[in-house]
Backbone as JSON, one array per atom type, in Angstrom:
{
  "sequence": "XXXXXXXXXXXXXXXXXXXXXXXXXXXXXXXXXXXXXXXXXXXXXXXXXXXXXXXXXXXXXXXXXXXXXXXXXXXXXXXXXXXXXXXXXXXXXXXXXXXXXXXXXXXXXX",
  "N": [[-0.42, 8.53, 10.91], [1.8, 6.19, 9.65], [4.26, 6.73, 7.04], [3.31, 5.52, 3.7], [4.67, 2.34, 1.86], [6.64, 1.62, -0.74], [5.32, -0.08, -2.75], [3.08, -0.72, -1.19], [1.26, 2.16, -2.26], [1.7, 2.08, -4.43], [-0.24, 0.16, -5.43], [-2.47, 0.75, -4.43], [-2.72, 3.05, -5.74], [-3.41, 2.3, -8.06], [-5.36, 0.84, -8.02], [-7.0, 2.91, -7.44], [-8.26, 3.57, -10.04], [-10.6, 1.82, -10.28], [-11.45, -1.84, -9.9], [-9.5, -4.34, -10.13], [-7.43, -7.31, -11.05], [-4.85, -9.41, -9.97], [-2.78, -9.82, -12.29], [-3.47, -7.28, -13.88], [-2.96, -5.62, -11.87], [-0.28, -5.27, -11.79], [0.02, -4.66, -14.41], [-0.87, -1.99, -14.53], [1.08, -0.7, -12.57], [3.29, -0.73, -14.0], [2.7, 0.98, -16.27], [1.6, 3.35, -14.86], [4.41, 4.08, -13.91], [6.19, 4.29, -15.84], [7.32, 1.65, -16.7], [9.56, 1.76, -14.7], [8.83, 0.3, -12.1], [8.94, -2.77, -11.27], [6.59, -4.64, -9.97], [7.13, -8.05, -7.99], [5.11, -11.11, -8.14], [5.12, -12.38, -5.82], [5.63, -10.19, -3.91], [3.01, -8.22, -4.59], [1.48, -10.14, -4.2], [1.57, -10.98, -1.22], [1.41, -7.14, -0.11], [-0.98, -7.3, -1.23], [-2.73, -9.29, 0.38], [-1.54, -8.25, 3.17], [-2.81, -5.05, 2.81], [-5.81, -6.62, 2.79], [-5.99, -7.57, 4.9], [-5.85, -4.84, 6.44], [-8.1, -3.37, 5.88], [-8.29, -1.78, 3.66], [-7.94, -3.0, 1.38], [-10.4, -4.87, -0.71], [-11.71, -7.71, -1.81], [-13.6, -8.91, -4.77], [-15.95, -10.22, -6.39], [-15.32, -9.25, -9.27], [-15.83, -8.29, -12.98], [-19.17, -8.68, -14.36], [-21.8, -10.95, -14.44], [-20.69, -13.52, -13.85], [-18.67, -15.05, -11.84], [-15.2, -15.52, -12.12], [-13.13, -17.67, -12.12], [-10.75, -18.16, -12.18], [-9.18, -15.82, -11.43], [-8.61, -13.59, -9.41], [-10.26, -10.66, -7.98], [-10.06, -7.21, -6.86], [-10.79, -4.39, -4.75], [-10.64, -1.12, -3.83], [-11.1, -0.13, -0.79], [-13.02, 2.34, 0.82], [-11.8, 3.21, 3.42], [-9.32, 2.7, 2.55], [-9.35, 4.66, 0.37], [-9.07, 7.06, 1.74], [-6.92, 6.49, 3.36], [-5.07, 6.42, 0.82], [-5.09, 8.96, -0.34], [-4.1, 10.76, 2.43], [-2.15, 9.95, 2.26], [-1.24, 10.63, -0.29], [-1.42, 13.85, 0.12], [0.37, 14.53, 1.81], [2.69, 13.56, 0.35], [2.8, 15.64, -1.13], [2.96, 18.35, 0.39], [5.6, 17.29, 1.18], [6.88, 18.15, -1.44], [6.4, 20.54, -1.82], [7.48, 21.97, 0.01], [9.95, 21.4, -0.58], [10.01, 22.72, -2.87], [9.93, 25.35, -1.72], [12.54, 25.5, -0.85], [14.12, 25.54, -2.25], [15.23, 23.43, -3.41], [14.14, 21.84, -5.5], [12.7, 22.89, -8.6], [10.94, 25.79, -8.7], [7.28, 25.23, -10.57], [5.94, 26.97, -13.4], [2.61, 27.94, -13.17], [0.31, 27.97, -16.06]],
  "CA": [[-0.22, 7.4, 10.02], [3.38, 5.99, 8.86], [4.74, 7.0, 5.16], [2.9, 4.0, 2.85], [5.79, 1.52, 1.6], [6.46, 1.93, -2.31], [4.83, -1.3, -2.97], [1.5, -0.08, -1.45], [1.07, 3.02, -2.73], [1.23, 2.22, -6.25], [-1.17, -0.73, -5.64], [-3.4, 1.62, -3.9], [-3.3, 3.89, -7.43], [-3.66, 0.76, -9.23], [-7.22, 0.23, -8.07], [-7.51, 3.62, -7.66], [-8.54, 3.73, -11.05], [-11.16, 0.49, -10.17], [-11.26, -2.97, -9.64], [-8.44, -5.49, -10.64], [-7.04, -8.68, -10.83], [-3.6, -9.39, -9.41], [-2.13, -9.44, -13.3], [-3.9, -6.35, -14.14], [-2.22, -4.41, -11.27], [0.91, -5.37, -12.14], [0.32, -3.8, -15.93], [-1.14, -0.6, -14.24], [2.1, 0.2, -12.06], [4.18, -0.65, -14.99], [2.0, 2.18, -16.76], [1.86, 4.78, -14.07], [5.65, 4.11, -13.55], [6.51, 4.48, -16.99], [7.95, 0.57, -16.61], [10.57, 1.87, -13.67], [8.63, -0.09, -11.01], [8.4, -4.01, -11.2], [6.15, -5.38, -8.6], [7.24, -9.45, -8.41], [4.22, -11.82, -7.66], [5.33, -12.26, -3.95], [5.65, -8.5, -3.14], [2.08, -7.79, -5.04], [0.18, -10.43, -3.59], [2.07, -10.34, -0.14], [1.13, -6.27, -0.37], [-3.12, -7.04, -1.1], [-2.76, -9.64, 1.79], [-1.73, -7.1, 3.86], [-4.17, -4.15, 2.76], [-6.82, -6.71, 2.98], [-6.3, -7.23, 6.94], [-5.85, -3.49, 7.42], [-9.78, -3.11, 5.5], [-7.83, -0.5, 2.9], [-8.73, -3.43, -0.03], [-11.82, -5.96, -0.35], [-11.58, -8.91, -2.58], [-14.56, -8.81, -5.18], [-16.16, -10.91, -7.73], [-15.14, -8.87, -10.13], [-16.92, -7.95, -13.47], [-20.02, -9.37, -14.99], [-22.61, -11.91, -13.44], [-20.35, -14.66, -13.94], [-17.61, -14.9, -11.42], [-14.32, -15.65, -13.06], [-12.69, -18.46, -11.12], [-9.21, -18.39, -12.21], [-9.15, -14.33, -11.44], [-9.28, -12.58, -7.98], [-10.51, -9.0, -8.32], [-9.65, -6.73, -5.77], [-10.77, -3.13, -5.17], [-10.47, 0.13, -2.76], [-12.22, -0.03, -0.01], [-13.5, 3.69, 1.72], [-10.44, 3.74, 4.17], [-7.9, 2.61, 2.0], [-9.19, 5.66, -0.28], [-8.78, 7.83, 2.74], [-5.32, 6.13, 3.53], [-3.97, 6.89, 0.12], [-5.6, 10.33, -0.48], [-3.93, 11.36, 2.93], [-0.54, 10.14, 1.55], [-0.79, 11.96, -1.21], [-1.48, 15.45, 0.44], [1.65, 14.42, 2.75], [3.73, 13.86, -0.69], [2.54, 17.13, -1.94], [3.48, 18.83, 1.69], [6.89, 17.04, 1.1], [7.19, 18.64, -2.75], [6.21, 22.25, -1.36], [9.17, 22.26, 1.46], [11.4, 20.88, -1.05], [10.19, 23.92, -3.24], [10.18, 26.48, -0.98], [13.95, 25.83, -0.03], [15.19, 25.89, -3.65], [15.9, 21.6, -3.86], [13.61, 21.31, -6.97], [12.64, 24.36, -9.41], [9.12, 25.85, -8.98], [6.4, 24.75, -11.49], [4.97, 27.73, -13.6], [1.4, 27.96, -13.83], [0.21, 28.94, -17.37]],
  "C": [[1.21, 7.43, 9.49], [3.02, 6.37, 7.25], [4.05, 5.52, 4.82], [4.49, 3.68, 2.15], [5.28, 2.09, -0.43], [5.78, 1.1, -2.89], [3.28, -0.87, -2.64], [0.82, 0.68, -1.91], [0.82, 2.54, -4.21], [0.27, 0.65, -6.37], [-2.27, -0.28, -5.23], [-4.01, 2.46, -5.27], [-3.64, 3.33, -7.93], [-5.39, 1.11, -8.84], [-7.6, 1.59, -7.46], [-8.59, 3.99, -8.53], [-10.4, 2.42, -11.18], [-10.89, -0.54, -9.75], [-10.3, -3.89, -10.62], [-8.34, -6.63, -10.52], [-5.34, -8.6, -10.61], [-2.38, -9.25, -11.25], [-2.43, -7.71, -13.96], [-3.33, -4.61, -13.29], [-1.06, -4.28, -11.33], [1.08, -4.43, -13.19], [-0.11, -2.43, -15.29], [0.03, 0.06, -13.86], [2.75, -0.05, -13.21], [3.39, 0.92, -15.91], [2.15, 3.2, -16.33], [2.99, 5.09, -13.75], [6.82, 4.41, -14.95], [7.75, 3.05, -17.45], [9.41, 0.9, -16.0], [10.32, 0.89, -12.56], [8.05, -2.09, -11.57], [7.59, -4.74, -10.05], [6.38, -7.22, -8.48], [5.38, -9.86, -7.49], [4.04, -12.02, -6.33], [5.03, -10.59, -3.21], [3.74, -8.05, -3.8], [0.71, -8.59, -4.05], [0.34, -10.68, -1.8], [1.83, -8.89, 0.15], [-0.3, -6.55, 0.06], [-3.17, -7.99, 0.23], [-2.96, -9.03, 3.0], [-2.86, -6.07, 3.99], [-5.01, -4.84, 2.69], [-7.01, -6.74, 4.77], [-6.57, -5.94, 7.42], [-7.15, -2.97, 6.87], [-9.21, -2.03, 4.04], [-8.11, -1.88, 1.47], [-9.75, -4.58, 0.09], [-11.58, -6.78, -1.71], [-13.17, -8.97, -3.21], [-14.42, -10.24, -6.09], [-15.55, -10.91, -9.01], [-16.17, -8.74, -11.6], [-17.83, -8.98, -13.95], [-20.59, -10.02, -13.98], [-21.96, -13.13, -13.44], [-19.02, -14.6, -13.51], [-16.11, -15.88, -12.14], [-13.26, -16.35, -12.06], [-11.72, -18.64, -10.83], [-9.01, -16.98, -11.28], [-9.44, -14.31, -9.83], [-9.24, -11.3, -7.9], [-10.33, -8.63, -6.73], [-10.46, -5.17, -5.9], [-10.65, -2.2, -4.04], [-11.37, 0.27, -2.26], [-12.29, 1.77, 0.54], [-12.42, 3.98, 2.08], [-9.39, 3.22, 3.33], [-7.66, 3.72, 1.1], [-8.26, 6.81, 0.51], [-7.36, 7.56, 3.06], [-4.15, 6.98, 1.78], [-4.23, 8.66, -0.37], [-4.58, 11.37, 0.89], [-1.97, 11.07, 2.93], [-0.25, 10.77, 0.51], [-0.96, 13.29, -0.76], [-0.14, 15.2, 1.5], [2.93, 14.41, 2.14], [4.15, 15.54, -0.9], [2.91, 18.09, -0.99], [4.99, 18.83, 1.56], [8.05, 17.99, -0.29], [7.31, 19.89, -2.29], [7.01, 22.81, -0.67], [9.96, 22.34, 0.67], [11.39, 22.19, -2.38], [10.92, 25.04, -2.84], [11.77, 27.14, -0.71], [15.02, 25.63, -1.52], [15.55, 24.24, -4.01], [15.36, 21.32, -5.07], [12.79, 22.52, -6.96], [10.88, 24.31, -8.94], [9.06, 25.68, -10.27], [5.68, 26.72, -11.85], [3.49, 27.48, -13.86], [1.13, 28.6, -15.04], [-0.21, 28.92, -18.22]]
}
């Protein structure tokens, strides 16, 4: 599998966490990014477009019994877990090299 684009990945964490709505994942990466990462409207919903063809997100109802018409919820499908779960152990591969060889300080445990 190719490196995920920066744009997917943190829409992948986004609904890591659950199901969203296209404003809602916006405020998440701003959160998990500590407001470094802007996703624009084009790149976000251009992005779930994408991960919905490749099956990695599924387009829900969203919550409650009363679907919410303005809103399109989105959430992580099985393989898109599997997709971003096996980019993160490929990060963490990338961190451990970049240990090993002195580029960024080991982490004490403690």
């Amino acid at each position: 599998m190719a490196p995920l684009t920066p744009a997917v990945m943190h829409v992948l964490m986004s609904l890591a966490g659950g199901e969203r709505h296209g404003y809602a994942i916006l405020k998440e990466v701003l959160l998990q990014t500590n407001n470094q990462v802007r996703l624009g409207p084009g790149t976000l919903y251009g992005t779930l477009q994408r991960l919905m063809e490749s099956g990695w997100v599924e387009e829900t109802d969203g919550p409650g019994s009363v679907p919410d018409e303005r809103r399109r919820y989105y959430r992580l499908s099985r393989s898109g877990r599997q997709a971003l779960r096996a980019e993160v152990e490929r990060l963490e591969g990338l961190v451990r090299g970049a240990r090993a060889r002195g580029i960024i300080p080991r982490t004490s445990r403690g």
